[in-house]
VOMARVEX-619350 format. One record per residue (C-alpha): residue number from 1; x, y, z. Coordinates in nm, 4 decimals. Layout:
BEGIN
     i          X          Y          Z
   NUM          X          Y          Z
...
END
This chain:
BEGIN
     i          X          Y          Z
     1    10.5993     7.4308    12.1018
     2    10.3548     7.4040    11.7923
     3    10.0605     7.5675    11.8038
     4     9.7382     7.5431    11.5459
     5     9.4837     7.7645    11.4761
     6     9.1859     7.7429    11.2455
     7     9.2187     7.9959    10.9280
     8     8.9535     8.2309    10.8450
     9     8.8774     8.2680    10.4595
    10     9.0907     8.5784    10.3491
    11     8.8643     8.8181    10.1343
    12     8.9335     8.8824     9.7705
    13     9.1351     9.2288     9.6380
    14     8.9239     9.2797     9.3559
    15     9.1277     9.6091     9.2699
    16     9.3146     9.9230     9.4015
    17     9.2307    10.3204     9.3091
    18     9.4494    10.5683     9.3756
    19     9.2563    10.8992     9.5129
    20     9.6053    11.0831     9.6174
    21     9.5669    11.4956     9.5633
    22     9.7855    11.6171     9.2281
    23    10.0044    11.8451     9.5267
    24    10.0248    11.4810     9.7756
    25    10.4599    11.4439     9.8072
    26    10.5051    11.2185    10.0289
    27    10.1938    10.9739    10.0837
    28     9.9002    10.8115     9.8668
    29     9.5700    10.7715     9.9527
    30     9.4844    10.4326     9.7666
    31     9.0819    10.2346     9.7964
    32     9.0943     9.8882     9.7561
    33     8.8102     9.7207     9.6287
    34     8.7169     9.3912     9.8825
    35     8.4538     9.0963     9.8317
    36     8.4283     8.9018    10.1560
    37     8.3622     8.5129    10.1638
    38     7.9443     8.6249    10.2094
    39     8.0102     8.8182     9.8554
    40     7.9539     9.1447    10.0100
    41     8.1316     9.4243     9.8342
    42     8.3115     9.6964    10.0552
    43     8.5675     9.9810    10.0153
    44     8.9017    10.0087    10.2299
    45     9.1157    10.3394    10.2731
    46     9.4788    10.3206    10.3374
    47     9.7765    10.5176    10.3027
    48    10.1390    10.4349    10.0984
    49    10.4182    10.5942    10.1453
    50    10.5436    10.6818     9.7958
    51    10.9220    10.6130     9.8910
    52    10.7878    10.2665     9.9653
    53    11.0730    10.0457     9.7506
    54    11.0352     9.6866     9.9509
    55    10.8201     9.5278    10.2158
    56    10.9515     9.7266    10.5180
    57    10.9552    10.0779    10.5067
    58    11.1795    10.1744    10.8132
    59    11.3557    10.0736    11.1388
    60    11.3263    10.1511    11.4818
    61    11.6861    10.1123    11.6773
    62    11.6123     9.9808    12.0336
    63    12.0153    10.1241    12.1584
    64    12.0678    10.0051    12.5082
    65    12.3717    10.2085    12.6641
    66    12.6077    10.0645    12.8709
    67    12.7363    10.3031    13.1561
    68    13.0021    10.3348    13.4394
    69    12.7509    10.2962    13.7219
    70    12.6117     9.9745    13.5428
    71    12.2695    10.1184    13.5146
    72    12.1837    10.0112    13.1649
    73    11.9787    10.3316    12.9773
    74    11.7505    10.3293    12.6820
    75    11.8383    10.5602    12.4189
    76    11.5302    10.7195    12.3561
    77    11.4132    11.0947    12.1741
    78    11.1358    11.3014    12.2280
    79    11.0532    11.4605    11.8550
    80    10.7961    11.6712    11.7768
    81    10.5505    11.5525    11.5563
    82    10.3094    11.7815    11.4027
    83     9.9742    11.5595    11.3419
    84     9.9837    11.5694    11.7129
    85    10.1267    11.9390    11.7912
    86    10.3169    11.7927    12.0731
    87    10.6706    11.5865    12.1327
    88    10.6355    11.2162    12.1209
    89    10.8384    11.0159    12.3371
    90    11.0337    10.7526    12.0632
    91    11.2825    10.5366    11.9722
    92    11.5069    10.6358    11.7234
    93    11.4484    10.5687    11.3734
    94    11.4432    10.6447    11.0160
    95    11.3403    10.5376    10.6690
    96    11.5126    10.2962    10.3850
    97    11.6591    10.4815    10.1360
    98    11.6596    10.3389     9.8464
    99    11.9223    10.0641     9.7813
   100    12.0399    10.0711    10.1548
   101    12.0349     9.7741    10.4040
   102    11.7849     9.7596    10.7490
   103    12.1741     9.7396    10.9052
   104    12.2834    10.0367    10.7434
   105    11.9688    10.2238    10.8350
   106    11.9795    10.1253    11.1726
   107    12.3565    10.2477    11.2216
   108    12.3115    10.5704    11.0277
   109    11.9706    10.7271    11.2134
   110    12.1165    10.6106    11.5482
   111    12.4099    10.8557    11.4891
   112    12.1732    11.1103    11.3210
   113    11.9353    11.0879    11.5753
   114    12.1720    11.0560    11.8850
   115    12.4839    11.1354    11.8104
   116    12.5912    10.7497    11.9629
   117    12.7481    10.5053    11.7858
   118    12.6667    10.0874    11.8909
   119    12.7096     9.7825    11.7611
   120    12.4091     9.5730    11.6314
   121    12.3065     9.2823    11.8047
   122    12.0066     9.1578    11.6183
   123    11.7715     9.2726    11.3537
   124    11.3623     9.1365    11.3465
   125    11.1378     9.0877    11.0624
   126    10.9562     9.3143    10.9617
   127    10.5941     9.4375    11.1678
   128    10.2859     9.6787    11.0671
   129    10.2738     9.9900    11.2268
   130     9.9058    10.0777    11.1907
   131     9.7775     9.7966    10.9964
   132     9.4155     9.9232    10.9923
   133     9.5189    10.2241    10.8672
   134     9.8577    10.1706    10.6000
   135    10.0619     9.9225    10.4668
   136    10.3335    10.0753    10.6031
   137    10.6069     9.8097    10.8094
   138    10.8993     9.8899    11.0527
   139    11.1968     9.6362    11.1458
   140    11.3664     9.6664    11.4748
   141    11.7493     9.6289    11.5081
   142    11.9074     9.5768    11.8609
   143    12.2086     9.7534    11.9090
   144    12.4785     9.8281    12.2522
   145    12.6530    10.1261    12.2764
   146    12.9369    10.1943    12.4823
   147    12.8989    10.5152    12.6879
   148    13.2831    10.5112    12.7511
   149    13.3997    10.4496    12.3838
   150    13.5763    10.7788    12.2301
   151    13.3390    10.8164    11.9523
   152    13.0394    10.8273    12.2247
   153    13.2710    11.1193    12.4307
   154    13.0591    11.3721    12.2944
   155    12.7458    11.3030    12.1195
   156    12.6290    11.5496    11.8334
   157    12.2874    11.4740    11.7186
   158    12.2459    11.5876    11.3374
   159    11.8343    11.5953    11.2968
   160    11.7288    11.7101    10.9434
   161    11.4810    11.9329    10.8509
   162    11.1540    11.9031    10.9741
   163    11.3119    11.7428    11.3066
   164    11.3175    11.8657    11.6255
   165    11.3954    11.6612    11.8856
   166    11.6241    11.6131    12.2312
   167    11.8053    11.2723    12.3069
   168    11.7030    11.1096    12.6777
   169    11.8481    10.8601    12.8491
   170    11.5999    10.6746    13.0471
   171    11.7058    10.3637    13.2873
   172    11.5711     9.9998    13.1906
   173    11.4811     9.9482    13.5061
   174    11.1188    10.1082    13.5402
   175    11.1145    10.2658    13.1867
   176    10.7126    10.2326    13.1715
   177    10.7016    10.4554    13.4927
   178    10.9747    10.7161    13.3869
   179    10.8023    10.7384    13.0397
   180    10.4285    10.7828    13.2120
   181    10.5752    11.0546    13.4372
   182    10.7360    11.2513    13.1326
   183    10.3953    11.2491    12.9591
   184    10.2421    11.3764    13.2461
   185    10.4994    11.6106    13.3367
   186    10.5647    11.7743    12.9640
   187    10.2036    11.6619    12.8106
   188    10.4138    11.4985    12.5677
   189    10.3119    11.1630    12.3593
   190    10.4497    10.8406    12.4419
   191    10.5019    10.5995    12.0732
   192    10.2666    10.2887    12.1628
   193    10.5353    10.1030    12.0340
   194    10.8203    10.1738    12.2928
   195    10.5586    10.1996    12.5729
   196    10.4383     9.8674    12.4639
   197    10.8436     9.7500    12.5457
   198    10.8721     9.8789    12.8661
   199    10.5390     9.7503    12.9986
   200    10.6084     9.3770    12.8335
   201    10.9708     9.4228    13.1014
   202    10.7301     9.4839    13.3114
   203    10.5189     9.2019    13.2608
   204    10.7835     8.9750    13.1996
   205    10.9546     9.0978    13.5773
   206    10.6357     9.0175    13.7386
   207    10.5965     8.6480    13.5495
   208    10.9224     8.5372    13.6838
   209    10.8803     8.6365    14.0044
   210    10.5953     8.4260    14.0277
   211    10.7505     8.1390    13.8413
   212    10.8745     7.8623    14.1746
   213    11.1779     7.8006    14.1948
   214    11.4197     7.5390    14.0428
   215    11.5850     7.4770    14.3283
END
């Protein structure tokens, strides 16, 4: 199905400072200059990651686990991250290196993050994260894992420094209600990202069982 939409007149870049502190590591904080199509003149703020070598600057590994009681589970992690002071319930992910492949990030933070080890499925396009506030883009890969598989027998996680984290697996079924009750329960953070997955199954459960049937 096609569907058309009208386009709004982009406004112009008329040029980009960079106001990042001398001691800044990790991030810039650039200004871009921006004319709109009235010829009014405005300032935008946004932060680049400085490891930033292609469009996409990450991947998020959505790692359904296949288990003996056939009760698919979501490999998920609560981390703690410090702009918030509290653990944020996640999926696992990491940054490109440079050089490396969204693939080969996908596979490699999985078993970092997890200690599991699945085979891809699928890998999307790349998507802004906070698009109001940073360029920055994450792909998602797709990826099975086999609960009963030796190399899943015993699961090490290997977080680096500056990670601290624990590895949960939460059932499909009802993930947006599990991951409420942990954020109530713990006063943890829930990523809008994988709370936005569970309630589109959600969603997507209650379309089809108002869709008549074929029959």
């Amino acid at each position: 199905m096609s569907v058309s939409v009208a386009v709004v007149p982009a406004p112009q870049v008329l040029g980009c400072e960079d106001h990042s502190p001398a001691t800044a590591k990790w991030l810039k904080l650039l200004v871009l200059k921006c004319k709109d199509e009235s010829g009014r003149e405005y300032d935008w703020e946004y932060v680049e990651r400085v490891s930033k070598y292609r469009e996409t600057d990450g991947v998020g590994v959505f790692a359904r686990v296949v288990t003996k009681d056939q009760q698919d589970r979501l490999l998920v992690i609560a981390q703690w991250r410090a702009p918030l002071n509290t653990f944020v319930l996640e999926l696992p992910a990491g940054i490109i290196e440079k050089g490396e492949t969204i693939e080969q990030v996908a596979v490699r933070e999985l078993l970092e993050e997890t200690g599991y080890t699945g085979v891809l499925e699928r890998v999307t396009p790349e998507a802004p994260n906070d698009q109001g506030l940073t360029n920055s883009c994450l792909n998602f890969a797709f990826a099975t894992v086999d609960s009963a598989a030796p190399e899943n027998a015993n699961p090490q996680p290997a977080p680096e420094l500056g990670e601290t984290l624990q590895v949960l697996l939460l059932p499909i079924k009802g993930l947006a209600d599990t991951l409420l009750q942990l954020k109530a329960w713990h006063s943890w953070a829930v990523d809008s990202r994988l709370l936005a997955f569970a309630l589109g199954l959600d969603y997507a459960a209650s379309i089809s069982r108002k869709l008549p049937s074929s029959n």
